[in-house]
N, CA, C and O of each residue as an XYZ file, in Angstrom:
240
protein
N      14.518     33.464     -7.686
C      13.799     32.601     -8.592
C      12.956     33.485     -9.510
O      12.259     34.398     -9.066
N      13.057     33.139    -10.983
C      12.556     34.194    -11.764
C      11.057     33.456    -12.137
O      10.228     34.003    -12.863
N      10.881     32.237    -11.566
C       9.367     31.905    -12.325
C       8.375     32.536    -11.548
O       8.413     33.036    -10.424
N       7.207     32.370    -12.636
C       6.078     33.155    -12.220
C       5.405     32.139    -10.741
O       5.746     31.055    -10.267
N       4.327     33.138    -10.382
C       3.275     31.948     -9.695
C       2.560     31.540    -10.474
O       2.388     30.342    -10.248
N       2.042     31.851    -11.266
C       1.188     30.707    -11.972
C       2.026     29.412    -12.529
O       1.464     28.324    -12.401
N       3.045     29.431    -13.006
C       4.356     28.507    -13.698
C       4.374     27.657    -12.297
O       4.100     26.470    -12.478
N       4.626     28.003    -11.009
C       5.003     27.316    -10.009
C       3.673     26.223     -9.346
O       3.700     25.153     -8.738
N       2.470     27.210     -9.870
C       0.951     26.329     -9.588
C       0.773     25.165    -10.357
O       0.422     24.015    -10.095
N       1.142     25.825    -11.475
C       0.742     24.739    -12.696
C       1.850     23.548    -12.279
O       1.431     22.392    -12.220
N       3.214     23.813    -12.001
C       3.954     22.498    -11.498
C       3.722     21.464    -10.386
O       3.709     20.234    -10.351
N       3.515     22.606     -9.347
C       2.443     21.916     -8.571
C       1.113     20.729     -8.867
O       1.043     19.515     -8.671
N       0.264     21.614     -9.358
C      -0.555     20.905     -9.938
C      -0.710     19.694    -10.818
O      -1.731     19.051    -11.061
N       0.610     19.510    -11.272
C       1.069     18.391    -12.673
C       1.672     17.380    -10.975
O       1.110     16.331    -10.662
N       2.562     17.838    -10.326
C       2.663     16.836     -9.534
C       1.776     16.497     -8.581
O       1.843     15.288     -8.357
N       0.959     17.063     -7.914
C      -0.003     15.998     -7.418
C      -1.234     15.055     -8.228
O      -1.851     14.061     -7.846
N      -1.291     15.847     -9.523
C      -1.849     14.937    -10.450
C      -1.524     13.571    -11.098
O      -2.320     12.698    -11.442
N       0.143     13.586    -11.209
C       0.354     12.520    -11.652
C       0.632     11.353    -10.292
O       0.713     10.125    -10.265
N       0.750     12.738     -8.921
C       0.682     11.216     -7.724
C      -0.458     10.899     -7.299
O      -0.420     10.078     -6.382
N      -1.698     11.313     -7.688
C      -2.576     10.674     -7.536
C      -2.836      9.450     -8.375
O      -2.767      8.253     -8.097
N      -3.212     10.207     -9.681
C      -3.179      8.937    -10.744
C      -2.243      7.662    -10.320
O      -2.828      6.668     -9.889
N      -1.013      7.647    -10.409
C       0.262      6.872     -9.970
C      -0.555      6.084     -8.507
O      -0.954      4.930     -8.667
N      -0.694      6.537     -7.589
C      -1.373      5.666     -6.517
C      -2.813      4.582     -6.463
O      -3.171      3.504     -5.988
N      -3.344      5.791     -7.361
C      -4.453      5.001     -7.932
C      -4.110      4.197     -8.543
O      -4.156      3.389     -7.616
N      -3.801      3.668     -9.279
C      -3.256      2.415    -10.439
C      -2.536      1.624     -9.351
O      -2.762      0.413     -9.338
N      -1.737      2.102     -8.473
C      -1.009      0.681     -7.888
C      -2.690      0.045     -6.974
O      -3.261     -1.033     -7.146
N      -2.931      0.759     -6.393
C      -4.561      0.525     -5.497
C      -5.027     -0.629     -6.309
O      -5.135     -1.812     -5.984
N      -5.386      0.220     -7.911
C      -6.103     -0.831     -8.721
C      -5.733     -2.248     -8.888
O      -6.414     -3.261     -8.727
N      -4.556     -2.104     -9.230
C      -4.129     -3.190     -9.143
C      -3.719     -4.193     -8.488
O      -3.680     -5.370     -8.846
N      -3.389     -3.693     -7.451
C      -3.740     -4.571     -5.835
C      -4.939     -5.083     -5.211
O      -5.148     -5.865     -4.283
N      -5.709     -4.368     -6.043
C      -7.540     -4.494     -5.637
C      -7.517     -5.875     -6.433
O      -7.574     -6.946     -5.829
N      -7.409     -5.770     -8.203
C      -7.438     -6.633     -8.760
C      -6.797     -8.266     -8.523
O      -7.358     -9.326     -8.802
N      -5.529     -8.068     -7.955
C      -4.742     -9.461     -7.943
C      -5.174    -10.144     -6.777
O      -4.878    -11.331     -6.640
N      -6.173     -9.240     -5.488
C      -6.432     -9.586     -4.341
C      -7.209    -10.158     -4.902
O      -6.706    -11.278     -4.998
N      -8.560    -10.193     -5.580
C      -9.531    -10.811     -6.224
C      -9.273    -12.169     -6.931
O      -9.766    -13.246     -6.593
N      -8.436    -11.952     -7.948
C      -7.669    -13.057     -8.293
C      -7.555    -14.356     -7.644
O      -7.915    -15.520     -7.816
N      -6.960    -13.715     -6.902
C      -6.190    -14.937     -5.819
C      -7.420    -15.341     -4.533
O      -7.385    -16.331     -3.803
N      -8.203    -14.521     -4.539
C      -9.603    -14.877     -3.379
C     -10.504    -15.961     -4.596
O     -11.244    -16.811     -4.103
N     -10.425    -15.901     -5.769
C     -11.685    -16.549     -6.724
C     -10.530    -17.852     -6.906
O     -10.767    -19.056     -7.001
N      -9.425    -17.255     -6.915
C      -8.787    -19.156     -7.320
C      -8.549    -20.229     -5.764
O      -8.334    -21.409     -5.490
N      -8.748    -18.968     -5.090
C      -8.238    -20.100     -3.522
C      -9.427    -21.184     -3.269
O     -10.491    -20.659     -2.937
N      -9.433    -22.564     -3.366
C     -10.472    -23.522     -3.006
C     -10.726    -23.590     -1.872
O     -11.852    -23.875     -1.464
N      -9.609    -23.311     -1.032
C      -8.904    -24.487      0.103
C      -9.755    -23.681      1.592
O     -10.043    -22.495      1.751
N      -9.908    -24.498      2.226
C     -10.228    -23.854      3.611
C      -9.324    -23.051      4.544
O      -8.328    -23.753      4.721
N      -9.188    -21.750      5.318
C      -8.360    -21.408      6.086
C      -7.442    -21.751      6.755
O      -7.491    -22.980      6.696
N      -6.683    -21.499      7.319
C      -5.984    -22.952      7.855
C      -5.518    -21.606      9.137
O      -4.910    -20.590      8.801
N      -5.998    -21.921     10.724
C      -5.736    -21.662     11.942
C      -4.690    -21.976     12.873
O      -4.950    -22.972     13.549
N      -3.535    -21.406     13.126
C      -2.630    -21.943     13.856
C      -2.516    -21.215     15.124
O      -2.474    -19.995     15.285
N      -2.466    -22.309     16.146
C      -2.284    -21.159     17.896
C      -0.874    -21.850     17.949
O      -0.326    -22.744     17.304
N      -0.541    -21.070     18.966
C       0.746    -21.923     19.999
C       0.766    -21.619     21.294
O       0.966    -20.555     21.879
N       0.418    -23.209     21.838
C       0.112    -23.667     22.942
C       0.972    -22.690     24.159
O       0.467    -22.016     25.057
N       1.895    -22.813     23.952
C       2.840    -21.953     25.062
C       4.163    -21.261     23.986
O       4.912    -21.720     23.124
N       3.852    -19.508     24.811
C       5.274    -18.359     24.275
C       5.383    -18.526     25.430
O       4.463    -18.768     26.211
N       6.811    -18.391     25.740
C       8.127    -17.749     26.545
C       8.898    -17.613     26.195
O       9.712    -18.283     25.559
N       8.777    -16.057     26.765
C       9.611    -14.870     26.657
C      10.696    -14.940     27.841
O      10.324    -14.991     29.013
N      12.352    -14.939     27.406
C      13.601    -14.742     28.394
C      13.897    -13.591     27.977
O      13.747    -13.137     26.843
N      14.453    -12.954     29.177
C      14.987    -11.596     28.865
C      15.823    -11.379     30.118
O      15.512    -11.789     31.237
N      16.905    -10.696     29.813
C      18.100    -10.500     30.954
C      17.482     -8.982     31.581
O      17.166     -7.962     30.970
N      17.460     -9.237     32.780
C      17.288     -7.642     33.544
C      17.873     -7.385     33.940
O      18.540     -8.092     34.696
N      18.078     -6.101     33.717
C      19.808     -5.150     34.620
C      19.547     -4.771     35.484
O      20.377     -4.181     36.175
């Protein structure tokens, strides 16, 4: 490989820069639509149990 180290830093450097940025923005925007949707929800929670699980399972 004929590139320098600095050439190989600087590439480096461009890619974790743009995956930070890039993560950040999806964050943001997941931050944002969560908000969204918490300021438009009126409605009260709504709690569900179930009374009885059973579990079948064949044993060898």
């Amino acid at each position: 490989m004929n590139t320098s180290r600095s050439t190989r830093f600087a590439g480096l450097l461009m890619a974790v820069t743009l995956a930070v940025a890039v993560n950040g923005a999806v964050l943001l925007m997941f931050n944002s639509a969560a908000e969204e949707i918490l300021e438009s929800a009126n409605q009260a929670p709504t709690v569900v149990t179930l009374d009885l699980v059973t579990v079948v399972a064949h044993r060898s």
